[in-house]
C-alpha positions in Angstrom: 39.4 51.0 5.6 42.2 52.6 7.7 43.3 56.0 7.4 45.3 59.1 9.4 44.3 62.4 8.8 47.1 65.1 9.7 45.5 67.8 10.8 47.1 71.8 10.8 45.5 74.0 13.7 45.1 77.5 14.0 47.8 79.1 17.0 45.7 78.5 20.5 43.2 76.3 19.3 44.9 72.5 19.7 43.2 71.5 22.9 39.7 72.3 21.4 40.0 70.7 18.1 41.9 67.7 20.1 38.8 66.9 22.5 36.7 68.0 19.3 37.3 65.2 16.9 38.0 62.8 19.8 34.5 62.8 20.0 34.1 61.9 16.1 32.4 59.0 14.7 35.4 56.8 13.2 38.0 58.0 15.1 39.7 55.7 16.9 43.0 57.4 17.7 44.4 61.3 18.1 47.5 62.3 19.1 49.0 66.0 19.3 52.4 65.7 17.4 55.5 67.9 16.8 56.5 69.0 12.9 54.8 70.9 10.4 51.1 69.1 11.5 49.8 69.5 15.0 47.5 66.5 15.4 47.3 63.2 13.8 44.2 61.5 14.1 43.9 57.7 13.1 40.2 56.5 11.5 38.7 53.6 10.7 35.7 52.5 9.0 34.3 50.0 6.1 34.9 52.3 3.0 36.4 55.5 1.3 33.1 57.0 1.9 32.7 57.1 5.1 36.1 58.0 5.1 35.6 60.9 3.3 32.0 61.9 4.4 34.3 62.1 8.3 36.5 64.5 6.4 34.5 66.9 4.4 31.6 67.3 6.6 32.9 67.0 10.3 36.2 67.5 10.2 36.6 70.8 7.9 33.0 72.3 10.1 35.8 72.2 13.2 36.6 75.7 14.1 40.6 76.2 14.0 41.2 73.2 11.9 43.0 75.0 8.6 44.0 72.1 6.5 43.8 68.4 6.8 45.9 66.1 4.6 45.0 62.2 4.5 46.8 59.3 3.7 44.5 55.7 3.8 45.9 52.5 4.6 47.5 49.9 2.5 46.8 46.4 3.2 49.8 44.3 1.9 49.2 40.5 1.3 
């Protein structure tokens, strides 16, 4: 499963949170982007679970994160 996570920071705190989730298991990809999110951060792993276990206990812990919004991947065939 395949999903980006757009992630808005507090004011001063981008660099931190950037090298923070970096780090994160299932992260594959983060970029710092312009618009109403400051970081985008591409996962994968083999379900919605882990998915969401990435989410609610390591990525809302991050100090300076205030929101995240998440949209998974549709495979087309």
């Amino acid at each position: 499963m395949k999903a980006f996570v757009l992630i808005k920071v507090e004011p001063g705190k981008v660099r931190s949170v950037v090298e923070e989730v970096s780090s994160m298991r299932h992260v594959k990809e983060v970029y710092c982007v312009t618009g109403p999110d400051d970081i985008i951060a591409f996962l994968e792993a083999e379900d919605a679970r882990d998915i969401s276990e990435v989410i609610l206990a390591d990525l809302h812990s991050i100090e300076g994160i205030n929101a995240t919004d998440t949209r998974l991947v549709v495979e087309l065939s």
